[in-house]
N, C-alpha and C positions, 0 to 999 in steps of 0.2 A: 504494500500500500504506500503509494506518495504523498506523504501528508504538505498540504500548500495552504501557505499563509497569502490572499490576496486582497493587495493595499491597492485603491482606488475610490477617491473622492463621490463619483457618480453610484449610486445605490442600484440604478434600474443596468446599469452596467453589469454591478456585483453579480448582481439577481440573474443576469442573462447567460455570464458566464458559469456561474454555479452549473445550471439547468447543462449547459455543454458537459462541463468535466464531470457531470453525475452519469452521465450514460455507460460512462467506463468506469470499470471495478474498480482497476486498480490507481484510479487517482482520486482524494478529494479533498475538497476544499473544508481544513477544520478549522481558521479563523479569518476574519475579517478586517482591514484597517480602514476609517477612511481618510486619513491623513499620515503626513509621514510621522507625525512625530506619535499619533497612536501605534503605528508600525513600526516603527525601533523600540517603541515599549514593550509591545508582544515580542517583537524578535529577541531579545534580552530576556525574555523569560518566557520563553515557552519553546517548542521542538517540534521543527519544522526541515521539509527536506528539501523545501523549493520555492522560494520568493517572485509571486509575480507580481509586480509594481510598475507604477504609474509613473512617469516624469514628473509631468503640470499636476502638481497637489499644493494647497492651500500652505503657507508655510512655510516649512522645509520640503524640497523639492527632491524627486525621487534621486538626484546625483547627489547631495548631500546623505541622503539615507545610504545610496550604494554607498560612500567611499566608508561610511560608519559601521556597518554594514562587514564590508573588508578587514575593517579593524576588529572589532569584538570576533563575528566568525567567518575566519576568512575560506573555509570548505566550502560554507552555504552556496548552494547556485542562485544565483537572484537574472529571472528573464524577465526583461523590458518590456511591458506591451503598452503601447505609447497610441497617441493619434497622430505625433508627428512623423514625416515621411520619411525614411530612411538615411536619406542625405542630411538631413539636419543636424541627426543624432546620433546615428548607430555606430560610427567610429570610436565617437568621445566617449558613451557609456561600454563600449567592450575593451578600449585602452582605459576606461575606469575601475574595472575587472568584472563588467555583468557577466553571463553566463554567455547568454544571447539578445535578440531586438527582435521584435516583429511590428507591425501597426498593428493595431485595432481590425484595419480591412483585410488581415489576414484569414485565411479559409481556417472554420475550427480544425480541421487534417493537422495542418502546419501547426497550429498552435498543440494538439495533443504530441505532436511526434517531438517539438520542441521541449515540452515538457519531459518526458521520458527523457529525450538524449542528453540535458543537463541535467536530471536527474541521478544519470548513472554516470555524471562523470566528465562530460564534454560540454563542447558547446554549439550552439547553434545560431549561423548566423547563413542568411542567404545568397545564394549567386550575387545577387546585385552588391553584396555589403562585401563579401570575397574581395569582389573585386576592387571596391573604396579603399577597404585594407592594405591588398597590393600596392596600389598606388603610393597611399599616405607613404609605407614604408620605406616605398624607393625613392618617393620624393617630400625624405622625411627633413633636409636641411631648407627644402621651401617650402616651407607651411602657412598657410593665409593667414592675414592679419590675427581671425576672431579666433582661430587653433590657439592664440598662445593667450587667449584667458583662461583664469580657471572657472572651474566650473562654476559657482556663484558668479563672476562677471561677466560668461557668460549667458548666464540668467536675465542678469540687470541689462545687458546689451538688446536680448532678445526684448524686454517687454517697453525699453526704451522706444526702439524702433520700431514696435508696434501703434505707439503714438501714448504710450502710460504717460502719465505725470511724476514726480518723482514720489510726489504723497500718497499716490496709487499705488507706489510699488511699494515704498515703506510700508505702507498700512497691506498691501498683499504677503510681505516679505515678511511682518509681522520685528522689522529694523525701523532706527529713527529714518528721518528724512537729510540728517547731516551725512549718516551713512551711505543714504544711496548715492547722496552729491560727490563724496569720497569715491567712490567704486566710479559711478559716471566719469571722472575725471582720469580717474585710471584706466579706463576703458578707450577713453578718445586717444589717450596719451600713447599706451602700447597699438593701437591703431590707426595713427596716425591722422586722425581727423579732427576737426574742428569744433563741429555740430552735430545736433542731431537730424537736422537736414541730410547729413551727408550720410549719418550714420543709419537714416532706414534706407537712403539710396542704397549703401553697402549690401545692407542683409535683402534688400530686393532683388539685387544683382544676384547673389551669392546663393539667393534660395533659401534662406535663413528663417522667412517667415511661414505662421501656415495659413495658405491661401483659402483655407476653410474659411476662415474668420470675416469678418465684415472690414 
């Protein structure tokens, strides 16, 4: 039996996926988070053989959980199931040590066979991410501007450019507002940009946003 802790702010989400991973014996779902920081509380105390987590959560953000995550237990397989698109994300969270990435629009197939395979040990990541991987690696001494935040910055990059305010993001980020003015300035400095004119042009360019959104 694969016992999975699944962290995910949306309930009808939970709910939907529950109903998938109850069809098969041998996987199920024994607790719930819907925030990161109630899922590093369960994960610190309770026993779990496979972390499926959200990115975008209220809070602390699924890459702050991964890297925490790493530290306390660093065997656990933790897979990504995200609604952003592959390119956005899936390099940064498997160089942050997830297990695997999938989206949301992934087929339940994919996501049961993901399950098992980090389950027992590997990881899963797909053709498309293969091959982003590759790439990064060989052209790991030229790496684009927003590669060299970390992961909190770029967080704050990403919801700058979506058009946040900075008291949006504090009050999201659950940080003051001088903080995120601090990271914002760090952020244009190691990317060399100005504004934040230039910096949603950037992540529009780069694909950084999700075109889902309004």
């Amino acid at each position: 039996m694969i016992r999975i802790l699944l962290a995910d702010d949306h309930v009808l989400f939970r709910e939907g996926l529950k109903q998938i991973l109850g069809k098969h014996r041998d996987l199920r779902v024994v607790d719930e988070a819907g925030s990161g920081t109630e899922a590093m509380e369960k994960i610190l105390n309770g026993r779990y053989d496979v972390i499926i987590l959200d990115i975008s959560m209220p809070g602390r953000s699924g890459l702050d959980i991964l890297g925490e995550i790493r530290t306390h237990h660093p065997d656990l397989p933790v897979l990504i199931l995200s609604m952003h698109p592959e390119e956005q994300y899936a390099v940064r969270v498997l160089r942050a040590g997830a297990a695997g990435y999938l989206t949301k629009e992934s087929a339940a197939a994919e996501l049961i066979t993901a399950i098992r395979k980090v389950a027992a040990g590997g990881r899963y990541i797909s053709p498309a991410v293969a091959e982003r991987l590759a790439e990064a690696m060989e052209h790991g001494a030229e790496r684009a501007p927003h590669q060299l935040l970390s992961n909190r910055e770029d967080q704050v990059m990403r919801m700058l450019a979506s058009g946040k305010s900075l008291r949006e993001i504090a009050d999201d980020l659950f940080l003051s507002e001088k903080t995120i003015t601090t990271y914002r300035a760090r952020i244009l400095e190691k990317m060399k940009l100005r504004n934040n004119v230039e910096l949603t042009h950037y992540a529009i360019t780069h694909k950084l946003l999700d075109s889902s959104r309004p």
